[in-house]
FIMARLUM-925821 format. One record per residue (C-alpha): residue in one letter; x, y, z. Coordinates in steps of 0.25 Angstrom, whole numbers. Layout:
<rs>
  res      X      Y      Z
    A      X      Y      Z
...
</rs>
This chain:
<rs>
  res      X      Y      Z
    X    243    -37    266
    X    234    -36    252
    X    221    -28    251
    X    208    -35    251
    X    197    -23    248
    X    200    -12    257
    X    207    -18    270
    X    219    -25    270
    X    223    -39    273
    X    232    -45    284
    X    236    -60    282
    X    244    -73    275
    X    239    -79    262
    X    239    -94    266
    X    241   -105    255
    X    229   -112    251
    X    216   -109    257
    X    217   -107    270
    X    207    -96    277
    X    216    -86    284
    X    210    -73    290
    X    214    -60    287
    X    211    -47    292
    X    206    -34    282
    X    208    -22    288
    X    194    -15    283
    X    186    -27    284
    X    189    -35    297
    X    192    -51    298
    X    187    -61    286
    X    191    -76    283
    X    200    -78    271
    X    203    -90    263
    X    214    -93    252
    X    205    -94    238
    X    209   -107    234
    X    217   -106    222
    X    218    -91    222
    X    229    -88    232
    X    218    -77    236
    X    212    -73    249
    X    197    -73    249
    X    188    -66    259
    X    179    -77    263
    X    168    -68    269
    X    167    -57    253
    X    172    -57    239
    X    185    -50    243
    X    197    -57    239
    X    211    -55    246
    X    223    -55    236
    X    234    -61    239
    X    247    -62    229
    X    249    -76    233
    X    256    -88    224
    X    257   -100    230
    X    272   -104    234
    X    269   -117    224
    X    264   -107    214
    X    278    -99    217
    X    288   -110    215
    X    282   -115    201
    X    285   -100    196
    X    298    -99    201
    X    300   -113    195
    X    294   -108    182
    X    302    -97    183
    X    316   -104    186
    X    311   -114    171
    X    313   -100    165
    X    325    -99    171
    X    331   -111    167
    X    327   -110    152
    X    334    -98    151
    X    346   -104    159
    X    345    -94    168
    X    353    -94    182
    X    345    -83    189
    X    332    -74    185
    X    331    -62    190
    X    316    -59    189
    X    312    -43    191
    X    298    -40    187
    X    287    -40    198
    X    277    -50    192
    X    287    -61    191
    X    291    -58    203
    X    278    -59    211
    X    275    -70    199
    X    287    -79    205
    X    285    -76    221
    X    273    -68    224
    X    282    -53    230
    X    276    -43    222
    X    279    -27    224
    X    277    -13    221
    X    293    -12    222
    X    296    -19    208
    X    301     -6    203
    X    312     -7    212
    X    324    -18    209
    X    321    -32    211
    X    324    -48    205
    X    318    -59    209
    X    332    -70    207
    X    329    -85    204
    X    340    -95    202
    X    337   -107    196
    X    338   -112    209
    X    336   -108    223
    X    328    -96    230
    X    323    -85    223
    X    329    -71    228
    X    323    -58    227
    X    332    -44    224
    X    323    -33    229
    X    321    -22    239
    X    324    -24    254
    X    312    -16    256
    X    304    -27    249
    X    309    -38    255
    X    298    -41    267
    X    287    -40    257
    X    294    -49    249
    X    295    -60    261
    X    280    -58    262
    X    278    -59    247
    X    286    -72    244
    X    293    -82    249
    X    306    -81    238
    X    317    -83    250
    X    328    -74    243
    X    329    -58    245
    X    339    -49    240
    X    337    -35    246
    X    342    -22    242
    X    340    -10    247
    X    346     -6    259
    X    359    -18    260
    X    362    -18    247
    X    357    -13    231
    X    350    -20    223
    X    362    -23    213
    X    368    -29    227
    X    357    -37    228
    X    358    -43    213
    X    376    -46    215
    X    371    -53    228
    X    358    -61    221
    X    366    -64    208
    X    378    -70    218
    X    367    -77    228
    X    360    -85    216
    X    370    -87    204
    X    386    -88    204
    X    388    -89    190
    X    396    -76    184
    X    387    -74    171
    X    372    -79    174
    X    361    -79    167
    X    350    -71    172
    X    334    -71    168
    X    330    -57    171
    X    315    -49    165
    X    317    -41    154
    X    301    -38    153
    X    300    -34    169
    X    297    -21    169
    X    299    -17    183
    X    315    -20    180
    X    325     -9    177
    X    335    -10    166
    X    346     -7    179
    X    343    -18    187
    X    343    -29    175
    X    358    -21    171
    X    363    -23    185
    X    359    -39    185
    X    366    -42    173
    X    378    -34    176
    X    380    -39    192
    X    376    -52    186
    X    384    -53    176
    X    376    -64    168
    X    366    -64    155
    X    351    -59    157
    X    339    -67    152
    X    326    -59    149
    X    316    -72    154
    X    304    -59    154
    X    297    -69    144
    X    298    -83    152
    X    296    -77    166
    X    284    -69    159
    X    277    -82    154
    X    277    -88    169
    X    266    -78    172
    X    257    -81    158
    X    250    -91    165
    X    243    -89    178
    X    242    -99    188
    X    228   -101    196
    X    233    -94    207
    X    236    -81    198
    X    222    -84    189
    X    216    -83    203
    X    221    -70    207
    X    218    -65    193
    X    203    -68    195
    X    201    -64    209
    X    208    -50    204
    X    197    -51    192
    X    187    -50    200
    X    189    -40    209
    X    193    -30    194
    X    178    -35    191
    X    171    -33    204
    X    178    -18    205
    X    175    -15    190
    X    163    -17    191
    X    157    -12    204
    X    164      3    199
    X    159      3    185
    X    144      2    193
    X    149     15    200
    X    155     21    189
    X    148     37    187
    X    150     49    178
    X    160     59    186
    X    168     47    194
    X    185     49    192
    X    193     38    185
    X    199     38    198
    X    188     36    205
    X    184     23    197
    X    197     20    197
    X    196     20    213
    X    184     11    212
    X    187      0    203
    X    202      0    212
    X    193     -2    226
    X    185    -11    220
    X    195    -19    216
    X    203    -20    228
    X    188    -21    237
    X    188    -34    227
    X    201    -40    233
    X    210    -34    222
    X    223    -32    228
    X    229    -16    224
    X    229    -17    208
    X    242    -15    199
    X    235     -4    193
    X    224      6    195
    X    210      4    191
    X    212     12    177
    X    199     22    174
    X    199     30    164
    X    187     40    161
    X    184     50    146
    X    197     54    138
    X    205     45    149
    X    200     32    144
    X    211     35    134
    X    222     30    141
    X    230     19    150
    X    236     15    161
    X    233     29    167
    X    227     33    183
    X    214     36    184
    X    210     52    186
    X    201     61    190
    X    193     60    177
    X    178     57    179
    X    168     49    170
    X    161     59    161
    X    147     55    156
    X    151     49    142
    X    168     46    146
    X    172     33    142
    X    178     23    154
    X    189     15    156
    X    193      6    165
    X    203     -4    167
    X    209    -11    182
    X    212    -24    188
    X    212    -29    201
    X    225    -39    209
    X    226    -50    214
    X    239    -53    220
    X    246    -48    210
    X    236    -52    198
    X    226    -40    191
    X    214    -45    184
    X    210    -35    175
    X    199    -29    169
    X    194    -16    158
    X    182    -10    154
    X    180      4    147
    X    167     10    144
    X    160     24    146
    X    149     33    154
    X    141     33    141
    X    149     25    128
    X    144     29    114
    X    139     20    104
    X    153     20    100
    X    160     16    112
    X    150      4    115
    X    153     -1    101
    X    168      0    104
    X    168     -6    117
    X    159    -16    110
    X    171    -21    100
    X    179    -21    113
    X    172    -30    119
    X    173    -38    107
    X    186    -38    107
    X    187    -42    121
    X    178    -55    118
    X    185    -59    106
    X    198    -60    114
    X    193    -65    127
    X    186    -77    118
    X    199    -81    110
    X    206    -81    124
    X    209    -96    128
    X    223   -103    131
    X    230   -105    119
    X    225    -93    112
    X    235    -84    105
    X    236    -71    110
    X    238    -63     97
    X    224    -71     91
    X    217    -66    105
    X    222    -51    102
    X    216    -53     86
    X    202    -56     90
    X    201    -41     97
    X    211    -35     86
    X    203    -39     74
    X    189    -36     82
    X    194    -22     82
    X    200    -21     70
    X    187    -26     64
    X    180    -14     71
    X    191     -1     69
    X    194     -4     83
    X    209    -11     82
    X    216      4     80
    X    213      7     94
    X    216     -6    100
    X    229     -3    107
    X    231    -13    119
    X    234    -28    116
    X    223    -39    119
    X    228    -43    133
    X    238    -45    142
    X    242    -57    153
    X    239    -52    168
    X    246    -57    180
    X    254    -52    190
    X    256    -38    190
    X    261    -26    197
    X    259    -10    195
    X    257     -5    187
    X    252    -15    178
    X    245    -28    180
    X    248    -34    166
    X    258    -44    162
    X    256    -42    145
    X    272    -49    144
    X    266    -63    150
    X    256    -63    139
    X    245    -52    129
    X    235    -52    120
    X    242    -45    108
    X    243    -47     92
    X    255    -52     90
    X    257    -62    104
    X    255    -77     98
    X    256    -84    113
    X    246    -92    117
    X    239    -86    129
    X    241    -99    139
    X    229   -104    150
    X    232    -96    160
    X    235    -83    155
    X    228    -72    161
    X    225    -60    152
    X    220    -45    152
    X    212    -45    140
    X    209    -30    134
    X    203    -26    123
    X    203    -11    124
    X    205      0    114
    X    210     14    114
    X    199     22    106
    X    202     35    102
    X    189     43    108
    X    185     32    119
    X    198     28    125
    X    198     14    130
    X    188      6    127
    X    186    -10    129
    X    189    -18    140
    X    199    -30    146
    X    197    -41    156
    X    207    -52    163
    X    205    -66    158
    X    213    -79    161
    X    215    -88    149
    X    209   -101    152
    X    211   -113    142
    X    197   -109    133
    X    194    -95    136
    X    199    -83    143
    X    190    -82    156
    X    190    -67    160
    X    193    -63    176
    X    188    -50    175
    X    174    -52    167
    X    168    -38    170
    X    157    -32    161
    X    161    -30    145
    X    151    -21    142
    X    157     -6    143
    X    156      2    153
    X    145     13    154
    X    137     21    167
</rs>
């Protein structure tokens, strides 16, 4: 069941495009059909798109495939794959349980297993079609579960083990008990798995777009209601029913809206503040598909001084600048120096705090960036493949206004960087 606007949906995502009909709850029976292409269920009779986080099973075995390459380049016997992006990455099962202990297990041969929660294990069936389960919980604890996966998939006495260093959702305990039940030598492969995801396939740059345009559309419909005395929470609410009234599935984080004095800070809940008649404004959110934001910032304020404009101004300079050196093959460092020496030209570089960009794929709560895979910063020489999909900011933290500048979702295409949120660049004002 995924959310389409405000009802929910009942029914199977079908391969290729076949019409199946689906019932919402608010809004009766419509005709549906696969978006060719885009793995994405599309209301045939409005705009409203149904999200579904589906990869096709083709799409599934070349990862694995991939993945298994990694492994055999590091001579490993087994990978034991914990954070949840490569995990949905590599079979489509994605949770709010990550926090909990869990591997995905690949031999270089044979089915995958999961080690996870019994009380996961039916959404798991529904989510994938990886054959291999290995519950804990209420038969037998997890580091049960690891002696009896390690004796299932691997006989040897010292293997070696791929295992993510980077994940962040993996305690120091649980990678502790695999190498002492295991015995064997552990392999950070963070790096090579990490890389798998820098490009996007079309089915992924799909869902990208289609979460684009539903940021854009509920973005702009609430800054066309926005009023001196409204809450950041009430914006907040808004932009997060717009979103989801667009076919957005619920996002990995809220709608960030922050009014006055607040526009200082970051990664912080909307409150009760209201929009005073000459408080700046900032605003930062993304809408999903599956289990792919897109997303999208803009700062302004009920009635910007001279100063402001001319600031946002440089900002948007910035902004250009990068945007128009981004093409495949470009190298990330000469992409952050045309916004860095902009704004060092204009006394601006002191307040310029956050790097130039960061990759955007899968993502789970509470954050939808994937920075590891790939950045915009001063000191990264990779060359940003075709394919990359990128959150491109140029923001500053000034000392009186707060944030001010803006930041957009782009894919990196082989001439130029198209962006997939392409709101308004002008700053925001009542």
């Amino acid at each position: 069941m995924v959310a389409a606007g405000r009802g929910a949906v009942r029914g199977r995502a079908l391969a290729g495009p076949r019409k199946v009909l689906v019932r919402l709850a608010l809004r009766g029976d419509r005709r549906c059909a696969i978006v060719p292409g885009s793995n994405c269920l599309a209301l045939s009779s409005s705009e409203v798109l149904v999200n579904v986080p589906l990869v096709s099973f083709d799409e599934m075995k070349d990862r694995i495939a991939r993945l298994r390459q990694v492994m055999a380049a590091h001579d490993l016997d087994l990978a034991f794959l914990s954070s949840p992006q490569t995990i949905a990455y590599l079979t489509n099962f994605g949770s709010t349980g990550y926090y909990l202990p869990h591997f995905l297990v690949l031999a270089q041969e044979g089915p995958e297993t999961f080690v996870i929660r019994d009380f996961e294990v039916p959404t798991l069936e529904q989510a994938t079609a990886t054959p291999g389960v290995m519950a804990w919980g209420q038969e037998r604890t997890f580091y049960h579960a690891l002696k009896e996966v390690l004796a299932k998939h691997c006989g040897k006495d010292e293997p070696r083990i791929g295992v993510e260093g980077a994940s962040n959702f993996t305690p120091y305990r649980n990678i502790l008990a695999l190498s002492a039940i295991s015995g064997g030598q552990l392999v950070d492969i963070s790096p090579d798995v990490e890389a798998l995801r820098r490009v996007k396939s079309p089915s992924e740059l799909s869902k990208i777009e289609t979460a684009g345009r539903a940021t854009v559309g509920a973005v702009e419909a609430s800054i066309k209601t926005l009023s001196i005395g409204v809450s950041e929470k009430q914006l907040s609410l808004e932009i997060l029913t717009g979103m989801i009234d667009r076919g957005s599935d619920f996002p990995v984080s809220i709608p960030y809206v922050y009014f006055g004095d607040r526009t200082r800070l970051a990664m912080q809940q909307p409150t009760d503040a209201s929009l005073g008649a000459k408080d700046p404004i900032y605003i930062e959110c993304g809408a999903r598909c599956g289990y792919y934001t897109a997303a999208l910032t803009r700062t302004g304020a009920a009635q910007p001084d001279q100063e402001y404009t001319e600031i946002y101004g440089h900002m948007r300079s910035a902004f250009d600048l990068m945007l128009g050196s981004l093409r495949a093959g470009a190298i990330s460092a000469d992409v952050d120096a045309q916004a860095r020496l902009y704004l060092r030209k204009h006394g601006l570089e002191k307040w310029w705090f956050h790097r130039g960009g960061y990759s955007l794929g899968i993502g789970f709560t509470p954050g939808w960036g994937e920075g590891m895979v790939l950045d915009i910063s001063p000191d990264n020489r990779m060359a940003i493949p075709e394919g990359a999909v990128l959150h491109l900011v140029s923001l500053i933290r000034h000392h009186g206004y707060g944030f001010i500048g803006m930041s957009e979702t782009v894919i990196v295409e082989l001439e130029r960087a198209r962006s997939v949120t392409p709101f308004s660049r002008e700053c925001i004002m009542l």
